[in-house]
N, C-alpha and C positions, 0 to 999 in steps of 0.2 A: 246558540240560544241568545238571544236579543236579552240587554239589559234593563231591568228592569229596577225604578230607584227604589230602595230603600226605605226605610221610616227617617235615615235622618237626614239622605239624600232630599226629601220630600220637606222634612223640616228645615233647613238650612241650604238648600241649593247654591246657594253661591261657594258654599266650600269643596265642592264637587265638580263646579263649573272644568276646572282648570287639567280635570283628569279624561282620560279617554276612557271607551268604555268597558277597557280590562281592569284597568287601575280604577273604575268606578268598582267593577263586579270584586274585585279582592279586597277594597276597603271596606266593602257592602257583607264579605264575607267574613273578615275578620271581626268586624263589628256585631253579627251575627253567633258568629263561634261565641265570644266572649258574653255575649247576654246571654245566651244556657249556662254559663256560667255564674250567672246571677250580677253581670255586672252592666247597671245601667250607666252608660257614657253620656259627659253633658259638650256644649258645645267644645270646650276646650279641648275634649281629649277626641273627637273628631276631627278635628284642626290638626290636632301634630300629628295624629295618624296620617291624614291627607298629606301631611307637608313631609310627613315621611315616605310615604308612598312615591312622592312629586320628586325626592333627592334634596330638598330646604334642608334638613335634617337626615341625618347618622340616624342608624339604630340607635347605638349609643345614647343620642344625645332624648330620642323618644320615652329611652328606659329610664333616663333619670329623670326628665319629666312625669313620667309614669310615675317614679318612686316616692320623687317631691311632694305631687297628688296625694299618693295614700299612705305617705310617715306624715303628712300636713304641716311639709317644710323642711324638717328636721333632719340630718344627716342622716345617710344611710351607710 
């Protein structure tokens, strides 16, 4: 099945540019899983998703940005 972008692939294309179109379909997915979750993603956490997908970024380093995100700073 041929990929197809996204709502945020379609809103920010330049952060999607850099992925092929597996690594487009799993960012598209994971981004996807987590909004039935109730969680809407804004630019930034599209970005380190990507750059995590891309090898920029560890897990690791995605989770603590992740974490940063929703304690709003504060140690975890």
């Amino acid at each position: 099945m041929a990929y197809e972008p996204c709502r945020y692939a379609q809103r920010w294309p330049e952060l999607f540019e850099p992925l092929d179109d597996a690594q487009k379909q799993r960012v598209s997915d994971a981004l996807a899983n987590n909004r039935l979750e109730g969680w809407e993603p804004q630019r930034d956490d599209v970005a380190d998703l990507v750059d995590c997908e891309l090898g920029r970024i560890d897990v690791a380093e995605y989770v603590r940005r992740t974490m940063t995100k929703v304690t709003g700073g504060g140690a975890v």
